[in-house]
GULUM-815979 format. One record per atom (N, C-alpha, C): residue number from 1; residue in one letter; chain; atom name; y, z, x. Coordinates in steps of 0.05 Angstrom, whole numbers. Example, Ala and Ser with C-alpha at 12.3 -4.5 7.8 and 13.67 -1.06 7.14 Angstrom:
2
R   n res chain atom      v      w      u
R   1   a     A    N   -114    156    264
R   1   a     A   CA    -90    156    246
R   1   a     A    C    -66    156    264
R   2   s     A    N    -45    142    257
R   2   s     A   CA    -21    143    273
R   2   s     A    C      1    157    258
//
This chain:
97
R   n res chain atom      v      w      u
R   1   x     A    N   1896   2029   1606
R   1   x     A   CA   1908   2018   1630
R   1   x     A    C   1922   1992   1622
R   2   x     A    N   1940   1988   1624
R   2   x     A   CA   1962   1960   1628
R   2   x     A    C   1964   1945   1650
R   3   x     A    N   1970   1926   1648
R   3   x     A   CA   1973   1909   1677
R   3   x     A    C   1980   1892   1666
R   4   x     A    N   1999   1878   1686
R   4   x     A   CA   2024   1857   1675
R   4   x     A    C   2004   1827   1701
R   5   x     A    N   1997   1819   1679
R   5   x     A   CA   1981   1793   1697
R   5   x     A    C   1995   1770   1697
R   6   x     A    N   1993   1747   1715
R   6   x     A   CA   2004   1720   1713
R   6   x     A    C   1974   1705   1718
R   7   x     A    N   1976   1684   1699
R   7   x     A   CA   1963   1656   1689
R   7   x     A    C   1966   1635   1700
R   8   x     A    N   1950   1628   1714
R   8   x     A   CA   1954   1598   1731
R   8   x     A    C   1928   1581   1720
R   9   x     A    N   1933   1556   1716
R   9   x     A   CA   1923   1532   1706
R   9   x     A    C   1911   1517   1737
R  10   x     A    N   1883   1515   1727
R  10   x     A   CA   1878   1490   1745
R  10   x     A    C   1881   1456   1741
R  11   x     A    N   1902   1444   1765
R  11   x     A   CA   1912   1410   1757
R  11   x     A    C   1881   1404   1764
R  12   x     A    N   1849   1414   1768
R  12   x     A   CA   1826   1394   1780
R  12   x     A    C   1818   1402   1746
R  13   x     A    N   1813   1418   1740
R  13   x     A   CA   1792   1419   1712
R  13   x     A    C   1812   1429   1690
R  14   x     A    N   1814   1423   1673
R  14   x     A   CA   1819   1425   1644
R  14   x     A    C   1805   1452   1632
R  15   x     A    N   1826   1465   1624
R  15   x     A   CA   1814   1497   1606
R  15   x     A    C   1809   1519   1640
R  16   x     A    N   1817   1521   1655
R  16   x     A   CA   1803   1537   1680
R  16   x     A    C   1834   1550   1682
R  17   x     A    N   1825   1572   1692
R  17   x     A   CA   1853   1586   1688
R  17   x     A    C   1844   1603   1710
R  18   x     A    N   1867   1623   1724
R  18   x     A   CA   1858   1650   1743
R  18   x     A    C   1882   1661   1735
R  19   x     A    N   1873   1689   1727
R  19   x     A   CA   1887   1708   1727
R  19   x     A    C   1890   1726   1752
R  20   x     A    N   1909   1735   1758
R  20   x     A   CA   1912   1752   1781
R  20   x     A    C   1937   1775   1773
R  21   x     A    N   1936   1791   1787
R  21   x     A   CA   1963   1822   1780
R  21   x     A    C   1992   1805   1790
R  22   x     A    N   2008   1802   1772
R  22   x     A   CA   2030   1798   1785
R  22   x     A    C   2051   1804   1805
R  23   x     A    N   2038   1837   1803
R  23   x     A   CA   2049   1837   1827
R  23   x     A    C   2033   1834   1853
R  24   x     A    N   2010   1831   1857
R  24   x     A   CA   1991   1818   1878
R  24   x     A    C   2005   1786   1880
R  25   x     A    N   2010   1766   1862
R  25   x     A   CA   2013   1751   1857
R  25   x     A    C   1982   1728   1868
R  26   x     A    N   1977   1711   1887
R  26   x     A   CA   1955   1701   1889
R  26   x     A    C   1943   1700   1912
R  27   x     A    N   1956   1727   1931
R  27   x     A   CA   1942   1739   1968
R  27   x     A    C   1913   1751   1960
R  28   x     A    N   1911   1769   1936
R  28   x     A   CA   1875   1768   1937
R  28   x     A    C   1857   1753   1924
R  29   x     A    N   1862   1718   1922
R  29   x     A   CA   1847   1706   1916
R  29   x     A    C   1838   1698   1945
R  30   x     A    N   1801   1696   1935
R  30   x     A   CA   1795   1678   1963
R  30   x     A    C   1806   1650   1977
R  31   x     A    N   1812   1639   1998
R  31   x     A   CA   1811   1621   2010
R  31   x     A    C   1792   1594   1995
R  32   x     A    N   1769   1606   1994
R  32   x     A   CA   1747   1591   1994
R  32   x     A    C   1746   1575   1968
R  33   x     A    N   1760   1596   1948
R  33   x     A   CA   1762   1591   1926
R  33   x     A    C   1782   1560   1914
R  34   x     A    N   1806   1556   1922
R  34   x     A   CA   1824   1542   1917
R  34   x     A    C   1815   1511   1925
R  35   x     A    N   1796   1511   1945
R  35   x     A   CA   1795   1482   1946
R  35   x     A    C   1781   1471   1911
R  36   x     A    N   1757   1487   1895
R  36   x     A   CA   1753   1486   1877
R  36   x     A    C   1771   1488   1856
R  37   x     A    N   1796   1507   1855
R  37   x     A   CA   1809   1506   1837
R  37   x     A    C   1827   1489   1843
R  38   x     A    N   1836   1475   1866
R  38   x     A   CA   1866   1465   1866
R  38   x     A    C   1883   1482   1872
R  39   x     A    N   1916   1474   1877
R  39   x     A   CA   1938   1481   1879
R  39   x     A    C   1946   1494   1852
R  40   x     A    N   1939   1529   1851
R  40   x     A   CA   1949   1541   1821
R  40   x     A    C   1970   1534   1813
R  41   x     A    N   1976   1522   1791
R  41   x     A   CA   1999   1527   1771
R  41   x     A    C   2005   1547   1754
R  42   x     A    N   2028   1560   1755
R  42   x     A   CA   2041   1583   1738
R  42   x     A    C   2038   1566   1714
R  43   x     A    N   2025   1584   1700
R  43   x     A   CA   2028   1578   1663
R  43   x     A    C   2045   1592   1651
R  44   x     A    N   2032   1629   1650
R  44   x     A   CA   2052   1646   1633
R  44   x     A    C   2043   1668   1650
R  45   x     A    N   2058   1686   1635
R  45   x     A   CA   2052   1724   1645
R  45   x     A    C   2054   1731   1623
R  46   x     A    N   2038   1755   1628
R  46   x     A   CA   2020   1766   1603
R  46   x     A    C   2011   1798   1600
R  47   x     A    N   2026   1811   1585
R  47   x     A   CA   2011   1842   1586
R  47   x     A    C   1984   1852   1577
R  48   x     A    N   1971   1856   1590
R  48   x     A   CA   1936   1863   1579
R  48   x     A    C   1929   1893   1579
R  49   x     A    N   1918   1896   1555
R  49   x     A   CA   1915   1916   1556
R  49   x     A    C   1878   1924   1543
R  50   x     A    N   1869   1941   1538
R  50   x     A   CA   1847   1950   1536
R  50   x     A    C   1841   1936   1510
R  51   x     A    N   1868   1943   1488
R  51   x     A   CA   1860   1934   1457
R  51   x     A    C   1868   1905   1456
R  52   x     A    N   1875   1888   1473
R  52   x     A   CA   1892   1870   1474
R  52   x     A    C   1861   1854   1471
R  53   x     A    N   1860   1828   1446
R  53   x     A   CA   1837   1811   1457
R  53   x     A    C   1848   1779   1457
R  54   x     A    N   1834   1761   1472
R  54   x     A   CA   1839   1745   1488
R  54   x     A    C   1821   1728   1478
R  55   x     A    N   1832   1702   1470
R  55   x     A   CA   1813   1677   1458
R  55   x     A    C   1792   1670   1473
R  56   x     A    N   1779   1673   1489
R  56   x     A   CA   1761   1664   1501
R  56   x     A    C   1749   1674   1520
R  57   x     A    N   1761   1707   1527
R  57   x     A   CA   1748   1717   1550
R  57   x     A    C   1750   1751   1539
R  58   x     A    N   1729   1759   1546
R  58   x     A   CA   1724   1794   1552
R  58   x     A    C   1748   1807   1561
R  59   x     A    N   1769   1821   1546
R  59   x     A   CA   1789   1833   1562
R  59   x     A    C   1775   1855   1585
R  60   x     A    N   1756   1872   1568
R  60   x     A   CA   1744   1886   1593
R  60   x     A    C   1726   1882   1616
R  61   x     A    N   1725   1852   1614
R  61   x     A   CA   1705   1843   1640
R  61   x     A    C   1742   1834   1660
R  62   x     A    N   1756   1821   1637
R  62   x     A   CA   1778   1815   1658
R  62   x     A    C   1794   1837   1671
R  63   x     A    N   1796   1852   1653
R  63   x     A   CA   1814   1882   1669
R  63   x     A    C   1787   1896   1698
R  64   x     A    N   1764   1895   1696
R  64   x     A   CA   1756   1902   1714
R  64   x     A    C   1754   1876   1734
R  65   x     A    N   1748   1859   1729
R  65   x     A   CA   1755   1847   1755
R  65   x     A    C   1781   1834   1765
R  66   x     A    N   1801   1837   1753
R  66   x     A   CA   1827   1849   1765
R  66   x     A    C   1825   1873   1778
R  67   x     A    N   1823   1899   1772
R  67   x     A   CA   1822   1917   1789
R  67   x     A    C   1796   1920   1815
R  68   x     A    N   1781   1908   1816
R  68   x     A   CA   1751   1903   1828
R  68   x     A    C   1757   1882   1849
R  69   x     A    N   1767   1854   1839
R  69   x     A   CA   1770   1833   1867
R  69   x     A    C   1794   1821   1862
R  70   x     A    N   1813   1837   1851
R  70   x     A   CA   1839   1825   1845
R  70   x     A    C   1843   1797   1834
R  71   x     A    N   1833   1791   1818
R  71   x     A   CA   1837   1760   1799
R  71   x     A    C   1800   1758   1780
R  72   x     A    N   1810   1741   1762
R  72   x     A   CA   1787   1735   1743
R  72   x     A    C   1793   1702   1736
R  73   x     A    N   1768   1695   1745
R  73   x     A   CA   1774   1663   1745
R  73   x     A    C   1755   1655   1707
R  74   x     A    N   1777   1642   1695
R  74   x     A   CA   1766   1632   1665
R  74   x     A    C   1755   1606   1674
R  75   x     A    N   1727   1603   1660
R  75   x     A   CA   1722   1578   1674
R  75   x     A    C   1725   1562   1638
R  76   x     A    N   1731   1531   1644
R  76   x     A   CA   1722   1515   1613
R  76   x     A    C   1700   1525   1603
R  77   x     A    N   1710   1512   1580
R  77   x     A   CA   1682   1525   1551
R  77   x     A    C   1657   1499   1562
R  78   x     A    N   1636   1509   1561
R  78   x     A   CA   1605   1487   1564
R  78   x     A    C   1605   1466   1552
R  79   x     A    N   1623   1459   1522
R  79   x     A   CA   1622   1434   1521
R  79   x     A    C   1635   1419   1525
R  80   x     A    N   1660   1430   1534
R  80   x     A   CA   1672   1400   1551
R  80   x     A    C   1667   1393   1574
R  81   x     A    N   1646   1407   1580
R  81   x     A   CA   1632   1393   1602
R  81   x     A    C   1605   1376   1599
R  82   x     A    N   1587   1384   1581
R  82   x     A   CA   1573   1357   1554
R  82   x     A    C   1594   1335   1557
R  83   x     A    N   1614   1341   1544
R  83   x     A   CA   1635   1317   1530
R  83   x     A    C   1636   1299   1555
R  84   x     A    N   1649   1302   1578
R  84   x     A   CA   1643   1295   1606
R  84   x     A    C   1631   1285   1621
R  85   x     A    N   1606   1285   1611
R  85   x     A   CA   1579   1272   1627
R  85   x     A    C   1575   1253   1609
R  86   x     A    N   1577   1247   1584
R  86   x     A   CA   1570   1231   1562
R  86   x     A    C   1576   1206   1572
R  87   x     A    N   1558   1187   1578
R  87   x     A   CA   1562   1158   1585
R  87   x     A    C   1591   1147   1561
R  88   x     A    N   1596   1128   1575
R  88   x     A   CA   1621   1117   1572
R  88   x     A    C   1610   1102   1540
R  89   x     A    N   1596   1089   1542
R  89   x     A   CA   1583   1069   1524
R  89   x     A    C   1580   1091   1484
R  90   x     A    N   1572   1112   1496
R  90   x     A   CA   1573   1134   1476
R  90   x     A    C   1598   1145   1467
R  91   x     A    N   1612   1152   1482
R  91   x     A   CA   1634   1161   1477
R  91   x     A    C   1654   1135   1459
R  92   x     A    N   1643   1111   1470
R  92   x     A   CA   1667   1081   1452
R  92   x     A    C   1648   1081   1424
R  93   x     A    N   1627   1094   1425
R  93   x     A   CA   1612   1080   1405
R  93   x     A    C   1623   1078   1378
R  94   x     A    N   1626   1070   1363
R  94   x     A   CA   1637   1067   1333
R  94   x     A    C   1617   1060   1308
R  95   x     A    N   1597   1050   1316
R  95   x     A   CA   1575   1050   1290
R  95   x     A    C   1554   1081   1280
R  96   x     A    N   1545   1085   1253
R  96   x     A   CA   1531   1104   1260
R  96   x     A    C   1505   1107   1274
R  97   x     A    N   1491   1128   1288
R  97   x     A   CA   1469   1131   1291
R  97   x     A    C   1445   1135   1273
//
């Protein structure tokens, strides 16, 4: 199966992406959803296909939930969210531990 998807970037979190069918474009994402993601930004469009693999996400978890709830939300990788919480004081630090 093929499906011609479009890539939208979230402006609230860094690395978060939603894929949706382009030609759906972004009517079967929830409501509920966007206050969390923000106002989508168009990134790219993208042909996916079964053999097609994808830096960071399951093509076959994303092709089914494209066809299942029409979009697949990529969330950031776990440690830039570590990186994130890391007191300020750690993050300037410059001597070793």
């Amino acid at each position: 199966m093929k499906r011609i998807c479009s890539i939208y970037k979230s402006p609230r979190k860094n690395e978060m992406y939603l894929y949706v069918l382009k030609a759906d474009g972004l009517e079967r994402v929830p409501e509920a959803l966007l206050p969390f993601f923000g106002k989508p930004v168009h990134a790219f469009d993208l042909v996916l296909t079964p053999e097609r693999q994808l830096a960071r996400e399951d093509i076959a978890k994303v092709l089914e939930n494209l066809e299942q709830q029409g979009y697949h939300l990529q969330m950031p990788p776990v440690e830039d969210e570590y990186i994130e919480h890391l007191p300020e004081e750690l993050l300037r630090r410059n001597d070793p531990v």
